[in-house]
KOLMISE-122453 format. One record per residue (C-alpha): x, y, z; chain. Coordinates in nm, 4 decimals. Layout:
N
ATOM; c1; c2; c3; chain
ATOM; X; Y; Z; A
...
//
This chain:
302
ATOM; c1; c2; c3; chain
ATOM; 0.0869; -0.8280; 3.8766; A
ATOM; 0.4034; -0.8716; 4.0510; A
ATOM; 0.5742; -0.4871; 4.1554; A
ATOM; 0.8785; -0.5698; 4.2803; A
ATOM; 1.2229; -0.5768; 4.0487; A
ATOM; 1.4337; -0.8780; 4.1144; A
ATOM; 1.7677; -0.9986; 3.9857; A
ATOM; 1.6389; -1.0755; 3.5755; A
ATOM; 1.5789; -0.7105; 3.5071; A
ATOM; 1.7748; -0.5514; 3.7715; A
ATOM; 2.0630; -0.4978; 3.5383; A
ATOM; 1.8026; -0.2973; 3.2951; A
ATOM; 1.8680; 0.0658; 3.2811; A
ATOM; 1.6294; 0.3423; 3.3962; A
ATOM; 1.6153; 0.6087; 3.6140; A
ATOM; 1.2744; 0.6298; 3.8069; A
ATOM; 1.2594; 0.2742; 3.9746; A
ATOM; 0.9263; 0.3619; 4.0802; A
ATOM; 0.7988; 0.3851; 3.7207; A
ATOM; 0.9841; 0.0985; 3.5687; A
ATOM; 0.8078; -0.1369; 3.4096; A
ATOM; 0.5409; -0.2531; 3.1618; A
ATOM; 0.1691; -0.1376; 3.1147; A
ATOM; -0.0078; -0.3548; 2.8607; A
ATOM; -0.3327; -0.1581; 2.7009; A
ATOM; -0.6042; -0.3789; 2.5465; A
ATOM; -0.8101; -0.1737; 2.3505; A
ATOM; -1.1876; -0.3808; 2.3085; A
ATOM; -1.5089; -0.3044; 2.1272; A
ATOM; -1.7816; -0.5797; 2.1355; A
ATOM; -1.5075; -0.8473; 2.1915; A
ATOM; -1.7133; -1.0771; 2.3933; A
ATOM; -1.5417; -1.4487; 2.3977; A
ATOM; -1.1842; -1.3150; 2.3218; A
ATOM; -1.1112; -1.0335; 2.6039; A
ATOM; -1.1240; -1.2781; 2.8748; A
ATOM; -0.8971; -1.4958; 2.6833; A
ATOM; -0.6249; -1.2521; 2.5885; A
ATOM; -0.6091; -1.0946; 2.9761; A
ATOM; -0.5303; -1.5283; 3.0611; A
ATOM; -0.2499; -1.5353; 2.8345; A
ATOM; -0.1202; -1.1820; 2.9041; A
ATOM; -0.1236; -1.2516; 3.2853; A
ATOM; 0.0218; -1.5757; 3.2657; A
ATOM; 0.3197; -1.4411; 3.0824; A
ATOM; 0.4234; -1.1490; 3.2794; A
ATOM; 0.3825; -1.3252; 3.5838; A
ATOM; 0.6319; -1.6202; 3.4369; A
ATOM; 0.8510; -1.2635; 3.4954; A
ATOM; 0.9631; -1.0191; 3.7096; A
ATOM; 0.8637; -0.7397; 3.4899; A
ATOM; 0.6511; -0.4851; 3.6839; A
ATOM; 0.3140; -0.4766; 3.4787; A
ATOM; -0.0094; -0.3742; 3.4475; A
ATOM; -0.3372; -0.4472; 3.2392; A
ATOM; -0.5309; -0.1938; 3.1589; A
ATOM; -0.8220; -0.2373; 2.8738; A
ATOM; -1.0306; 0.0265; 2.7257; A
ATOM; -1.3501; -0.0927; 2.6259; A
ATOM; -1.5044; 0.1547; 2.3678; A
ATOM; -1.8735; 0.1817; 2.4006; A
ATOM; -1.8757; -0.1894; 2.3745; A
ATOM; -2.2833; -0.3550; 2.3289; A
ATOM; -2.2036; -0.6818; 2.4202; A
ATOM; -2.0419; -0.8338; 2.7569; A
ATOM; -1.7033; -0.6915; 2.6939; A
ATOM; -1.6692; -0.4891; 2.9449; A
ATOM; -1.8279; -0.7590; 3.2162; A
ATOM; -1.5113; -0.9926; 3.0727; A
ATOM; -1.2607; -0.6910; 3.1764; A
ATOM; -1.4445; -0.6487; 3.5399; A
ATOM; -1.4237; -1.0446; 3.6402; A
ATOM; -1.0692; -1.0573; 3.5121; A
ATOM; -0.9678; -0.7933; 3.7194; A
ATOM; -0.7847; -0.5955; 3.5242; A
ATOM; -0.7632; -0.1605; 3.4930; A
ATOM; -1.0882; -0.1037; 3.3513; A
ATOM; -1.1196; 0.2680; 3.0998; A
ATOM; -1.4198; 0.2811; 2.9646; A
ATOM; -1.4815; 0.5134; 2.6609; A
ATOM; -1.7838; 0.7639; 2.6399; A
ATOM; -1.9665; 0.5568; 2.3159; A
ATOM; -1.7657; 0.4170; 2.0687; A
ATOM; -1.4696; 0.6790; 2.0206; A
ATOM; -1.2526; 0.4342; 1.8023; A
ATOM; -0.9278; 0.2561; 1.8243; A
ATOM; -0.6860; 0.5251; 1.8225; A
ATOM; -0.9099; 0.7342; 2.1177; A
ATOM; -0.9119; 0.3574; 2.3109; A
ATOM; -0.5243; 0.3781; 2.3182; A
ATOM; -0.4624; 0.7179; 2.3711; A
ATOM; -0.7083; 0.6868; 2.7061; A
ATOM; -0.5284; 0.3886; 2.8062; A
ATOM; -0.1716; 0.4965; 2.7678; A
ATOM; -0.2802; 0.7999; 2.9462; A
ATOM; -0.3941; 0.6113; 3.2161; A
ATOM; -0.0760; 0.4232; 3.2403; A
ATOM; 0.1661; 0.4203; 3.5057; A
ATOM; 0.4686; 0.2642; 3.3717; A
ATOM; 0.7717; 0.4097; 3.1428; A
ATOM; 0.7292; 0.1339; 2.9023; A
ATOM; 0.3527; 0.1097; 2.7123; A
ATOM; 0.2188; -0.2104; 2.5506; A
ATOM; -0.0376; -0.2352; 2.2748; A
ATOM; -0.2029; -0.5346; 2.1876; A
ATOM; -0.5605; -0.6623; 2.0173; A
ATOM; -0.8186; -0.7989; 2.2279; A
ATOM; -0.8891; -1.0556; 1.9161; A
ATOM; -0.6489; -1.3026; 2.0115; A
ATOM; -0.4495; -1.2425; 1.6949; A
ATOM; -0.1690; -1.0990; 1.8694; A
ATOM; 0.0431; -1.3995; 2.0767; A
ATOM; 0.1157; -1.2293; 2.4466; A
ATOM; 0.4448; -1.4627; 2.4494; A
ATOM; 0.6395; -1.1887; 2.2925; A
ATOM; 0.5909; -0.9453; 2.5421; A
ATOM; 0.9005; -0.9623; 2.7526; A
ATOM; 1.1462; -1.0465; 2.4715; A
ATOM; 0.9858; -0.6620; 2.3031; A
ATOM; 1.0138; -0.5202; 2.6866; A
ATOM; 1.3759; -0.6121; 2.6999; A
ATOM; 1.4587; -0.5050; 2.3491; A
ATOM; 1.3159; -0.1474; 2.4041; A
ATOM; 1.5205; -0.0637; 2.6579; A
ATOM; 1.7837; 0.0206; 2.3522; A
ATOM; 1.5476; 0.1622; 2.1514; A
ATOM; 1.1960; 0.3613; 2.1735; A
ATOM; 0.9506; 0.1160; 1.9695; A
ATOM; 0.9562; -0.2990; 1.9328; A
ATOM; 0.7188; -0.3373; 1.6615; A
ATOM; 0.5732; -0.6973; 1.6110; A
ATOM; 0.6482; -0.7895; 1.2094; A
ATOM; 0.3970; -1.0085; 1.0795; A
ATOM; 0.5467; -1.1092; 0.7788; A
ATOM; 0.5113; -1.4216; 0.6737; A
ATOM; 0.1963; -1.4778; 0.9149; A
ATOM; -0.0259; -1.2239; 0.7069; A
ATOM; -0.1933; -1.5253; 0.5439; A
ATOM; -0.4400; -1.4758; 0.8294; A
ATOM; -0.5034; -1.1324; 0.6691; A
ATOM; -0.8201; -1.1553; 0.4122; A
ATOM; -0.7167; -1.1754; 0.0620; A
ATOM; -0.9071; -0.8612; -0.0483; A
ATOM; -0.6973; -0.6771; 0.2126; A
ATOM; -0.3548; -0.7844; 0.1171; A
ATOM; -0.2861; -0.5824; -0.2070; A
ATOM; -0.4366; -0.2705; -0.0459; A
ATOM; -0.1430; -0.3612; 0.2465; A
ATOM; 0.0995; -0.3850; -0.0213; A
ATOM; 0.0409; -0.0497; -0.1500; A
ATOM; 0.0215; 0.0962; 0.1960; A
ATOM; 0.4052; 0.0110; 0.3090; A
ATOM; 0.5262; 0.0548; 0.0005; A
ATOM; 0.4246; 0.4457; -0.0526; A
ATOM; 0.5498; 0.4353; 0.2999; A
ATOM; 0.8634; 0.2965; 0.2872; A
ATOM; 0.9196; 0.5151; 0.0135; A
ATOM; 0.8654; 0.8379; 0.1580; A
ATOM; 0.9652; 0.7326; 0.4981; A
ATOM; 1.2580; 0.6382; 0.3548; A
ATOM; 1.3728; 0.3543; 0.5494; A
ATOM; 1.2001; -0.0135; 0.5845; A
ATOM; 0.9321; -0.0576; 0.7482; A
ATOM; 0.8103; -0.3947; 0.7600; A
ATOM; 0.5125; -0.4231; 0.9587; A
ATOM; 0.3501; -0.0520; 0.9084; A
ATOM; 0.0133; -0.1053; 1.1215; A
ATOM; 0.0952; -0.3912; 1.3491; A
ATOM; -0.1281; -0.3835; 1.6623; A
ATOM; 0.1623; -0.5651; 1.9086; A
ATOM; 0.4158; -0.2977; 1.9824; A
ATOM; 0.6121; -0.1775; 2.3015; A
ATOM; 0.6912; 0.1705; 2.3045; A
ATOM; 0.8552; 0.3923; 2.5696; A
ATOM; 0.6028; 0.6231; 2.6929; A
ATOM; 0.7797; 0.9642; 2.6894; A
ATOM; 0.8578; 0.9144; 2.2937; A
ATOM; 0.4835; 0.8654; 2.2286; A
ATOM; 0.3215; 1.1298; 2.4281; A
ATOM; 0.4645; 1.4212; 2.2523; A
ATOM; 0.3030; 1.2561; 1.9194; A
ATOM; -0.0687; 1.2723; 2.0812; A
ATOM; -0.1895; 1.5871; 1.8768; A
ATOM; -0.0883; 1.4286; 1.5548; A
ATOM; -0.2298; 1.0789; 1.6787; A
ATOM; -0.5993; 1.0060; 1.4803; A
ATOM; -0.8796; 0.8345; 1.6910; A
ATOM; -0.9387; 0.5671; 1.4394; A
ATOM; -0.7570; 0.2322; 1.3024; A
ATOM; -0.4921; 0.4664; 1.1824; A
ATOM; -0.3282; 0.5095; 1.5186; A
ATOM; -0.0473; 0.2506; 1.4875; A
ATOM; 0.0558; 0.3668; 1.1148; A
ATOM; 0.0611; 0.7392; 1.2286; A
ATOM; 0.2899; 0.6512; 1.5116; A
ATOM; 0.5500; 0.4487; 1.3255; A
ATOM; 0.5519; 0.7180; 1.0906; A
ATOM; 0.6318; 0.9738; 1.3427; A
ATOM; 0.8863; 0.7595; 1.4997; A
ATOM; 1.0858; 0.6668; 1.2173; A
ATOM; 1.0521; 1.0345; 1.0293; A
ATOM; 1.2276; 1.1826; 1.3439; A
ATOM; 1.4899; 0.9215; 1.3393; A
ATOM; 1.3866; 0.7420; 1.6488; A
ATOM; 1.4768; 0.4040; 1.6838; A
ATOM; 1.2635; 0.1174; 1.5585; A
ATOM; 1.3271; -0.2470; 1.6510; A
ATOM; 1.1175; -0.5374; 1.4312; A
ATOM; 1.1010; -0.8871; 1.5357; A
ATOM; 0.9168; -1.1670; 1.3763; A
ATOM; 0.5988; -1.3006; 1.5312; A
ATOM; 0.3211; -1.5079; 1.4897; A
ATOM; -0.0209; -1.3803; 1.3472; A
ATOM; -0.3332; -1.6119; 1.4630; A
ATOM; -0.6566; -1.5932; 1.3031; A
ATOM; -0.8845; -1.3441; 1.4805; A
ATOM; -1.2006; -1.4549; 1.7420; A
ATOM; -1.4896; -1.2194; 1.5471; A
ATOM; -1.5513; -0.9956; 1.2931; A
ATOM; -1.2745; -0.7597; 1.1617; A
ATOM; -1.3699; -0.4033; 1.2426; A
ATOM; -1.1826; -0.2318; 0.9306; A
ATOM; -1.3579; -0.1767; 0.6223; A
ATOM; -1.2307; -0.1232; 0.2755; A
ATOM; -1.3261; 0.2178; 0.2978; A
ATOM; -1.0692; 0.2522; 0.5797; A
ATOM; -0.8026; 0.2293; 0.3251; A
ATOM; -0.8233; 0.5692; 0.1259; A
ATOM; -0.7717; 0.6671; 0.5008; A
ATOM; -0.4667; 0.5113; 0.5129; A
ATOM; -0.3374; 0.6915; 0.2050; A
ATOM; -0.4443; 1.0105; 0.3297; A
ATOM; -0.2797; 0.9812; 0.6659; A
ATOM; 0.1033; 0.8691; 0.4964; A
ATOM; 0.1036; 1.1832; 0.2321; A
ATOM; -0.0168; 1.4215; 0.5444; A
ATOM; 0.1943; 1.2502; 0.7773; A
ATOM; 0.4871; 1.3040; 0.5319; A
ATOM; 0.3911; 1.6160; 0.4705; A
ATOM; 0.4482; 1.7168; 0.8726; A
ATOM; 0.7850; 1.5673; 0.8346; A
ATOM; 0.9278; 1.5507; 0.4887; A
ATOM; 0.7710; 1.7125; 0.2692; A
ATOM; 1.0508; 1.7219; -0.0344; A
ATOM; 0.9844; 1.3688; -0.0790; A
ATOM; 0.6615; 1.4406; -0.2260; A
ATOM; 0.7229; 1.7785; -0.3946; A
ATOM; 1.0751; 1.6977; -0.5649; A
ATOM; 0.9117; 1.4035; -0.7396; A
ATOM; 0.6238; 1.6138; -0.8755; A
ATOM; 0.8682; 1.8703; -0.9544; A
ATOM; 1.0652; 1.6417; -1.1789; A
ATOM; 0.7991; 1.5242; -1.3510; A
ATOM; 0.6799; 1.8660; -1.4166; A
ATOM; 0.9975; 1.9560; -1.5353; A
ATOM; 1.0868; 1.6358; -1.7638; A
ATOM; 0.7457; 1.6742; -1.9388; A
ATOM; 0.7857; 2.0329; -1.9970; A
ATOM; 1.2202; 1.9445; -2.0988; A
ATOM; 1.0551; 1.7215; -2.3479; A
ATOM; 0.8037; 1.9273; -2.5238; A
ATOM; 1.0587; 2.2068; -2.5181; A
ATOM; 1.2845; 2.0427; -2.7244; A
ATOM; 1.0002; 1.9077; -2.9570; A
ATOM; 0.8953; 2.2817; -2.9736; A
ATOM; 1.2753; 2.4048; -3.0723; A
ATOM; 1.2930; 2.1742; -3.3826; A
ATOM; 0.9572; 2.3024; -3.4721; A
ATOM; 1.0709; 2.7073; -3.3963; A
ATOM; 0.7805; 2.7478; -3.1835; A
ATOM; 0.8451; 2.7291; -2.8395; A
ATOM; 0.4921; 2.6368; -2.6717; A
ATOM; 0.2872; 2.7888; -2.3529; A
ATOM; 0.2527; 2.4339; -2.2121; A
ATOM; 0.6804; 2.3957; -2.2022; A
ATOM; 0.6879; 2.7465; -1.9740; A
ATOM; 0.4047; 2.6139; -1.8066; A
ATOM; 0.5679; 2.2985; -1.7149; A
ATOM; 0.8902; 2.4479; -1.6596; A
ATOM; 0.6916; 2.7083; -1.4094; A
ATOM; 0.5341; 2.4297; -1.2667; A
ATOM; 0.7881; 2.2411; -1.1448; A
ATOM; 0.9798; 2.5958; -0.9733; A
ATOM; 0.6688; 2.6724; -0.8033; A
ATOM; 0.6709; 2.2780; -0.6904; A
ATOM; 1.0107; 2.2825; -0.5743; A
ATOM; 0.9770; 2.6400; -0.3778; A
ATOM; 0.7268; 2.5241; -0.2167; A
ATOM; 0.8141; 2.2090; -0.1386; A
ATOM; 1.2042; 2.4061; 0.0391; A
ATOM; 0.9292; 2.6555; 0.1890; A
ATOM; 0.7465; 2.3293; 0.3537; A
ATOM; 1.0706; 2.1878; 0.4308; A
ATOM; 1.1800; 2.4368; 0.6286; A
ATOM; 0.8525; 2.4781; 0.7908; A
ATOM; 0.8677; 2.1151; 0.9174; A
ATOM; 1.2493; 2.1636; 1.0322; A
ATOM; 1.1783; 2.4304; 1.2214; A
ATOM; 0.8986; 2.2811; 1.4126; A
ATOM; 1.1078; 1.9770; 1.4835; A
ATOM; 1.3718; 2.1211; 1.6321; A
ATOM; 1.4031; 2.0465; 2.0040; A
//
């Protein structure tokens, strides 16, 4: 990797020239036949540049010869104690990472290395460059792709913003904007949806550009059951940061059902115990959603 900053990025801004640059983490688990492959393509593209850079892969309790693959490229070798998961395998390597700016990207060879120094320019005005998939999800299995669906849209909806690639596994990030995130961070395939989340809940700024999506060297490592995960992970992650857009909702609904059967109970003289308890409902719903509110505020605040 080439250290030394030369006229195409000298016009970049940071402050620490000593840590300016790029550190690409390659998280692996039994991804013999496509490590050695994806360290080729990454080197050959950040040495077409002047971009400081590093590789660093994390092999998590890999069986196979994964690891052998990261030791005769050459490469920044982590190696996990057993299989931790995907989240732990980043974590550990952007840990391990010397740079201000931190790369993620698959070890699969679904994830095209080209785009690498367009997303390292493009972060320096923001704090995330988030690979969108889009149209390239046709690589994605069928049975996935309504689960997906679901996914980003309860997310975009209580994120409220876009966001068009939720769990995209090519990303560059600046390093200081992640680390403070680490505690809410999970070990497993969740890692990349909890951090967008957490980005683009506290306003940080989120760059998406288009990319292509290749079909993946091996056997996928999520399984369906990964996806009530998923769910789980938005509404708590929401939950951290904005919590009235899951208890105003309920709230309403609360109090529309119990508005309803109030009035139905008026033209009958009888005013019911399920109207009050709708009507109580949806107070208790919205108190505690302002109570969570303020919780989340107040552990926010800088």
């Amino acid at each position: 990797m080439k250290d030394t900053e030369t006229k195409d990025y000298a016009d970049l801004p940071h402050s620490d020239e000593k840590r300016f640059g790029l550190s690409v983490v390659v998280p692996a688990f039994n991804e013999e036949g496509s490590l050695g492959k994806t360290i080729e393509e990454i080197r050959a593209v950040l040495e077409a540049t002047d971009i400081p850079s590093e590789i660093i892969v994390v092999d998590d309790g890999s069986e196979d010869g994964t690891r052998q693959e990261a030791l005769d490229a050459g490469v920044i070798l982590e190696v996990n104690p057993g299989n931790l998961g995907y989240g732990a395998s980043l974590k550990r390597g952007i840990n391990r990472s010397q740079y201000d700016y931190v790369a993620i990207l698959d070890a699969d060879s679904t994830y095209p290395p080209r785009y690498l120094p367009e997303m390292f320019a493009l972060a320096q005005d923001a704090d995330m460059v988030v690979g969108d998939r889009g149209g390239a999800m046709n690589n994605v299995p069928l049975i996935r792709r309504p689960a997906k669906r679901v996914l980003n849209g309860l997310a975009n909806f209580l994120a409220e913003r876009k966001l068009n690639d939720l769990n995209s596994g090519l990303r560059v990030m600046r390093k200081s904007k992640v680390l403070p995130f680490f505690p809410l961070l999970p070990s497993g395939f969740s890692f990349t949806t909890t951090i967008t989340l957490c980005m683009a809940c506290t306003d940080l700024r989120l760059i998406y550009i288009p990319i292509e999506y290749r079909k993946r060297v091996g056997t996928s490592k999520i399984r369906p059951g990964h996806f009530v995960n998923f769910i789980i992970l938005v509404l708590r992650a929401i939950m951290l940061f904005n919590p009235l857009r899951i208890f105003l909702p309920l709230g309403l609904i609360f109090f529309a059902v119990g508005f309803a059967k109030g009035v139905y109970d008026i033209t009958q003289s009888n005013l019911s115990e399920t109207a009050i308890f709708m009507f109580l409902a949806a107070i208790m719903l919205w108190s505690l959603g302002l109570i969570a509110d303020m919780i989340a505020r107040l552990n926010l605040r800088p």
